[in-house]
C-alpha positions in Angstrom: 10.2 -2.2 -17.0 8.1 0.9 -18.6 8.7 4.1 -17.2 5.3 4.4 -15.6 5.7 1.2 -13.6 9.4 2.1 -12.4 7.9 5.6 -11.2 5.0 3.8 -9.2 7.5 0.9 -7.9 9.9 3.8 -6.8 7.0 6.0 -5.1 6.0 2.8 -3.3 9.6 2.5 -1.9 9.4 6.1 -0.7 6.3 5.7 0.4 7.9 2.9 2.6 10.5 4.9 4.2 7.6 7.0 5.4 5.9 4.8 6.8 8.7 3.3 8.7 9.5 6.8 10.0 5.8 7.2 10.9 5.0 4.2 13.2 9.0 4.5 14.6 8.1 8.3 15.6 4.4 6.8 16.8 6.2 5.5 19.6 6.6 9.2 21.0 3.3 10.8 19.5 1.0 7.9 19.2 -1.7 10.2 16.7 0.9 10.0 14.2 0.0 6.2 13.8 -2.7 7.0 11.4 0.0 8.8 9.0 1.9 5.9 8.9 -1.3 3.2 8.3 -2.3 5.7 5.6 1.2 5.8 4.0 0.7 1.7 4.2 -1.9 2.2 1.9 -0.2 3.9 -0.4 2.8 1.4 -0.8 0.8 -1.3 -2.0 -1.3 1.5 -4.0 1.5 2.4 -6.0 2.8 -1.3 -6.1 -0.4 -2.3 -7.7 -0.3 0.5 -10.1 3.2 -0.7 -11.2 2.0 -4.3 -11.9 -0.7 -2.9 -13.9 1.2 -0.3 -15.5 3.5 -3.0 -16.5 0.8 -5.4 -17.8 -2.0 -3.7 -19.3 0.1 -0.1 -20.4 -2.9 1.1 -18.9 -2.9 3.9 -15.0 -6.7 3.7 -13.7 -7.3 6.6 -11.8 -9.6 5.7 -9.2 -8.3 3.5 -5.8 -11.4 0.8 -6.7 -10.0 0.4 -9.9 -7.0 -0.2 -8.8 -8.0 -2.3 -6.4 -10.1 -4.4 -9.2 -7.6 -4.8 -11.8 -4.9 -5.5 -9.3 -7.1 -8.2 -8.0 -8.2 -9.7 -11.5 -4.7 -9.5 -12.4 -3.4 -11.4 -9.7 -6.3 -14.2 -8.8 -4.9 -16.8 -10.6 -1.4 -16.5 -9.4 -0.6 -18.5 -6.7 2.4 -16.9 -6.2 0.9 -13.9 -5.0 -1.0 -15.3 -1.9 -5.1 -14.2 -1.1 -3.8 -12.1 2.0 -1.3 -9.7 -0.2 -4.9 -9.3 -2.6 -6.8 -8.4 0.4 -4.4 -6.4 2.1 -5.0 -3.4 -0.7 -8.8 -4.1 -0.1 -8.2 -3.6 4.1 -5.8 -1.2 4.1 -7.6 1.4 2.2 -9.9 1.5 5.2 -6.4 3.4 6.9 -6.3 6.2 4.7 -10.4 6.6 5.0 -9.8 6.7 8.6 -6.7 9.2 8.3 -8.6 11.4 5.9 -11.9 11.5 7.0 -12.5 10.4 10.9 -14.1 13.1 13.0 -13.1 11.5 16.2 -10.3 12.4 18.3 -6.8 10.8 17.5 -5.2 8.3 17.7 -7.7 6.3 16.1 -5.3 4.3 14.5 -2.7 2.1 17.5 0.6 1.9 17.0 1.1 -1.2 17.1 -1.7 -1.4 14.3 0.2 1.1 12.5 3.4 -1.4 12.4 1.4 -4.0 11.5 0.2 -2.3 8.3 3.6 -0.9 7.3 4.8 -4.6 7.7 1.7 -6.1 5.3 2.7 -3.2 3.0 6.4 -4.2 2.8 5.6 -7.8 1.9 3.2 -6.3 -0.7 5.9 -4.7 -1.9 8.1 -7.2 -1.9 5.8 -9.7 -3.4 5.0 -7.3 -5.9 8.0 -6.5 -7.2 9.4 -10.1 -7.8 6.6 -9.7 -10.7 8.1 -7.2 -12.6 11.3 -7.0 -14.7 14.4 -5.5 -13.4 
């Protein structure tokens, strides 16, 4: 695997963590669901950046970039299901919210939180069986 792709696989994986952290310490302070949806986000961010590191030697540096080479690498690959190609699409709508919303939090559930972070594992996961070891 290039070195650029490890480095984005491995910040995904972080990323991860955090997010696991973030919708487990939602449960106390429910405001800090928005953290976690946003660190979602960025899992399947960076896992798209490492598939397309990998495949094109190339690092957009804009998210809809990303977003559009990740999905025009990936549309003819059944293997990667529609869901895990919309999921990067949805879930950047989480870190809009977390970075820009004037309203009050939490403006992000829980329990929509956790469902996020769990998407953005399967991205992962998905993800990663595409590159080499």
């Amino acid at each position: 695997m290039k070195p650029e792709a490890r480095a984005h696989l491995d910040a995904a994986r972080f990323t991860l963590v955090k997010a696991k952290a973030g919708v487990q310490a939602s449960t106390h302070e429910p405001s800090l669901a928005e953290n976690a949806a946003r660190d979602a986000y960025y899992v399947a961010f960076h896992a798209a950046l490492a598939l397309i590191v990998e495949r094109t030697g190339k690092e957009p540096k804009r998210h809809a970039s990303v977003q559009r080479q990740f999905h025009q690498l990936t549309r003819y690959d059944l293997a990667i299901p529609q869901s895990m190609r919309d999921f990067i699409l949805r879930a950047y709508d989480f870190k809009t919210v977390a970075d820009y919303a004037t309203l009050p939090p939490p403006r992000i559930t829980p329990a929509r939180a956790a469902k996020a972070v769990r998407s953005a594992e399967q991205f992962l996961t998905t993800v990663a069986a595409f590159l080499p070891p």
